[in-house]
C-alpha positions in Angstrom: 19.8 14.3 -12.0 20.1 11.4 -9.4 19.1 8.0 -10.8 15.7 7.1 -9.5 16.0 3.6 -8.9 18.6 1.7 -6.6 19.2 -1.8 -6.4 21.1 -2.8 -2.8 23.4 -5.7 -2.6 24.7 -6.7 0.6 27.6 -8.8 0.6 30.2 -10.4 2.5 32.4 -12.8 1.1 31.0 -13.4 -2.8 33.8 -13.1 -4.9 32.9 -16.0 -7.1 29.2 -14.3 -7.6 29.5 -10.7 -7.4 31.6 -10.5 -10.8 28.4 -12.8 -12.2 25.4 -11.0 -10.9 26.7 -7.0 -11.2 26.7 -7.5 -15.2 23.6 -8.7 -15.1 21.6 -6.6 -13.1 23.4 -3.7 -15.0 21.5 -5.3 -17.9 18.0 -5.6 -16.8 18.4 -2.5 -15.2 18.9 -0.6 -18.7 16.2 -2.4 -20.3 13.7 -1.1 -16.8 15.0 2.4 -16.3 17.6 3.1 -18.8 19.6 6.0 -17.7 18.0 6.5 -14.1 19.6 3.6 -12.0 22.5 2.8 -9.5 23.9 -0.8 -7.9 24.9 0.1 -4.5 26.6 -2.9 -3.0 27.0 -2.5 0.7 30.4 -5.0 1.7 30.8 -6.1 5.1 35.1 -6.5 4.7 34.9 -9.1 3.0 38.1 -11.0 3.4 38.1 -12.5 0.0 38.3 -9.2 -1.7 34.4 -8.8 -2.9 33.9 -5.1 -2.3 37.6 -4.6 -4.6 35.7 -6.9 -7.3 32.6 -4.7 -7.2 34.6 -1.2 -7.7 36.5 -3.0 -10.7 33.0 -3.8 -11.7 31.6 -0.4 -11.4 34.3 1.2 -13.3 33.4 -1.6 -16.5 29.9 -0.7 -16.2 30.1 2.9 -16.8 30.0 4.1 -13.3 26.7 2.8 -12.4 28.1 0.8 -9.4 28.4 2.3 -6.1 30.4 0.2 -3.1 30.1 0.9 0.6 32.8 -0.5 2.6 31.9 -1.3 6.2 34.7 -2.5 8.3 32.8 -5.5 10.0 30.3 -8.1 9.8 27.7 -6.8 11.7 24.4 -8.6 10.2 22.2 -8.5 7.1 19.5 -6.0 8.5 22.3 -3.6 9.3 24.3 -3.4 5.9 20.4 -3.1 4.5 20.0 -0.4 7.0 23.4 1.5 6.0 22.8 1.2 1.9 18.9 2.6 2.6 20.3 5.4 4.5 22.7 6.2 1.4 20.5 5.6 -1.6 17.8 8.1 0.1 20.8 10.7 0.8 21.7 10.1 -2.9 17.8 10.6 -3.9 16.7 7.5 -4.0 12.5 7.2 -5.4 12.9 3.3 -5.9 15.0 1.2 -3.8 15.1 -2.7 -4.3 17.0 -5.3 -2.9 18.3 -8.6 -3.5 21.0 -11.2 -2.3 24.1 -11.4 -4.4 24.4 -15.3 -4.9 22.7 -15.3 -7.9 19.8 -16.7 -6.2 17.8 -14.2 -7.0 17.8 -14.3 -10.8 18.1 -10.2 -12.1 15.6 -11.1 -14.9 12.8 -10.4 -12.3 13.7 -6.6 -11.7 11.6 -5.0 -14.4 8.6 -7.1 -13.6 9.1 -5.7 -9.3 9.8 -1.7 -11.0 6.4 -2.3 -13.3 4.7 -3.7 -10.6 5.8 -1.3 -7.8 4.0 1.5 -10.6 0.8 0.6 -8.7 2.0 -0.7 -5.4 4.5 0.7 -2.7 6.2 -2.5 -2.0 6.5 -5.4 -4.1 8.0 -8.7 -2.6 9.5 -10.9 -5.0 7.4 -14.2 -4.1 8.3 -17.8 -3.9 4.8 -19.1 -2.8 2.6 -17.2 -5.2 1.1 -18.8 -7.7 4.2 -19.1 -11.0 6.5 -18.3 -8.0 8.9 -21.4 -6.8 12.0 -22.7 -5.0 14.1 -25.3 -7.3 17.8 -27.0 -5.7 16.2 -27.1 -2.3 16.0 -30.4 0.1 12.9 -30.8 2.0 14.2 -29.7 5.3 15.2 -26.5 3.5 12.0 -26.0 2.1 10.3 -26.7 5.1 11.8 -24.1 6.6 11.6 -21.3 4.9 7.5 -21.9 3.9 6.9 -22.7 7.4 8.7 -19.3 8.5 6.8 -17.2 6.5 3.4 -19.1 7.6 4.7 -19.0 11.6 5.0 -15.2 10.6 1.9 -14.5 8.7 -0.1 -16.3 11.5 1.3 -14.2 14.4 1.4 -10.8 12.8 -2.0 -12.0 10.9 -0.7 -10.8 7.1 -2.0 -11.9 4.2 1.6 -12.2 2.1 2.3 -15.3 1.2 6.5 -14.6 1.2 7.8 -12.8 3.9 10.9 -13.9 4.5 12.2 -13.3 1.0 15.0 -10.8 0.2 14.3 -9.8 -3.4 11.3 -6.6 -3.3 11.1 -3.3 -4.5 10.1 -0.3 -1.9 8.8 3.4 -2.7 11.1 6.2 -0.9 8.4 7.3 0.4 8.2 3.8 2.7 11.4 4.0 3.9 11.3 7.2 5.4 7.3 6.5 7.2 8.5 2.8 8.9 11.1 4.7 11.3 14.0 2.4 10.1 16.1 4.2 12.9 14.2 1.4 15.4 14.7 -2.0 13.2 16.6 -3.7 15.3 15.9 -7.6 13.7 18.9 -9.2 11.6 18.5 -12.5 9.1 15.2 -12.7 7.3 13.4 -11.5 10.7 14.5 -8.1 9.0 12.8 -8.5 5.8 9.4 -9.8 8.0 9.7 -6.5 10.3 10.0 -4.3 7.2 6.6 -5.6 5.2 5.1 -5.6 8.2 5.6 -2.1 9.0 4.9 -0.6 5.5 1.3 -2.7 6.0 0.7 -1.5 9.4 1.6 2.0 8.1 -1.0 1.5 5.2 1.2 1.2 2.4 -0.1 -0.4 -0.5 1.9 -4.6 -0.6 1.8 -6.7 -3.3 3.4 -10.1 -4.4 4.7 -11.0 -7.8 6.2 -14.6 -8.7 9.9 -15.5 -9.3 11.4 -18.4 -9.2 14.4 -19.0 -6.5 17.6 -20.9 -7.3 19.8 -22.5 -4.9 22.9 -20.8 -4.5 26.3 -22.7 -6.5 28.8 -20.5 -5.7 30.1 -20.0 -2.3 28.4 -21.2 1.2 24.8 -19.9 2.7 24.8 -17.8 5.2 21.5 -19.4 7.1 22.4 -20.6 10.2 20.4 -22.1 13.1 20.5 -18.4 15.0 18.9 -16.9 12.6 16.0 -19.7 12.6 15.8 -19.4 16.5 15.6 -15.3 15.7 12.8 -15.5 13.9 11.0 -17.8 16.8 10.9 -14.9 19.4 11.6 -12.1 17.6 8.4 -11.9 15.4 5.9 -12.3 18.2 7.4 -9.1 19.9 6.8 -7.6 16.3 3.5 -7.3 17.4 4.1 -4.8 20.1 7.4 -2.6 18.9 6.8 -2.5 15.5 3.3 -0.6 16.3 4.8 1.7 18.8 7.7 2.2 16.4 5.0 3.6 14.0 3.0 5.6 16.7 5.9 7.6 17.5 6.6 8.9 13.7 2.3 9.7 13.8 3.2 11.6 16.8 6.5 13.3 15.5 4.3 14.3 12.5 1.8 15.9 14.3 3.2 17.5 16.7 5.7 18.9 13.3 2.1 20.2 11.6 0.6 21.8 14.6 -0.6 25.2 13.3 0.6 28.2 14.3 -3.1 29.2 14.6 -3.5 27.4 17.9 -0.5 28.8 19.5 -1.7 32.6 19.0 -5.3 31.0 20.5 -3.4 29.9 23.5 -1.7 32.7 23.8 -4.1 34.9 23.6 -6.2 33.0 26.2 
């Protein structure tokens, strides 16, 4: 049978991590759903040999390590988009992610898989109460809780986190939010998918971790992906909606029963 529950890894230049965080996620993952997972780390090239490290990896770990080697750095939402598209092929029921700096500490995985029993998506929360951020400077802080308040005011959520990278979604999420459409990169992506699952009326709920500054390698923030988030999450508003409106329409127009066809032909 296909292993229920996926864990993506996007990654692009993490050499010094990935060999770190694989074994440990391998771990939790046994103790959560032992038998019935997959790692699927999605490499962007990665110059310094990352997505070679992660298939010496798999083969240590029994096989439970998948890689998918993209030729290009071509943004975070887009390798999420690519290992979404092949955990669902593969049969995908539970599909997490999480960055692969070792920020996001693996110990957390069971509690988002428990929790996403009850809930379709579970975001891995910073600003929940027991949640936290510890290695950060204030400017760094600063940014990150005032882009998930900037965001929660203008698409007027109640999540506290929404511009963290470490959740757990249903399949059944994935394929009702038209991911086809997401066209946001940075953590503008992770804001446009909660949003979407809420507007869709998916169940969303918050449990607390505790993020670490990264120690090995260099962060990928940059100012363009702050100045993303600025005027991409106002026009949220408007496309992600319409996004949604046109799967409602698809589906309907899929259900229509063949009842009223033979009543309008018959007329």
């Amino acid at each position: 049978m296909a292993p229920a529950v996926w864990v993506i890894v996007p990654t692009y230049n993490e050499a010094g991590s990935i060999q770190l965080l694989l074994p440990l996620v391998a771990q939790q993952l046994a103790l959560a759903a032992p038998g019935d997972h997959r790692i699927l780390v999605v490499d962007d090239g990665s110059p310094d040999g990352t997505g070679a490290i992660a298939e010496r990896l798999g083969e240590e770990l029994g096989g439970i390590v998948e890689v998918l080697h993209r030729k290009e750095k071509n943004g975070l939402g887009r390798a999420y988009l690519a290992g979404f598209a092949h955990a669902l092929a593969a049969g995908a029921q539970f599909v997490c992610e999480m960055d692969a700096d070792l920020s996001h500490d693996p110990q957390y995985l069971p509690a988002l898989l428990s929790a996403a029993r009850d809930a379709d998506v579970v975001l891995g929360s910073r600003y929940v109460p027991g949640g936290g951020v510890s290695d950060w400077g204030p400017l760094r802080r600063l940014i990150s809780r005032g882009g998930s308040t900037y965001a929660r005011t203008v698409l007027r959520l109640p999540q506290r986190d929404l511009t963290g990278g470490f959740k757990c979604m249903r399949r059944e999420v994935l394929e009702a939010i038209e991911l086809d459409s997401v066209r946001s990169q940075g953590y503008v992506f992770q804001i446009e998918i909660t949003y979407r699952a809420v507007l869709a009326g998916f169940r969303v709920t918050e449990v607390p971790i505790v993020f670490r500054d990264r120690t090995i390698g260099t962060s990928k923030m940059s100012a363009s992906i702050a100045l993303e988030a600025m005027w991409r999450v106002p026009q949220l508003r408007s496309s992600a909606p319409a996004a949604l409106a046109r799967v409602t329409a698809g589906d309907a127009a899929a259900t229509a029963t063949p009842a009223s066809d033979g009543a309008a032909n018959a007329s």
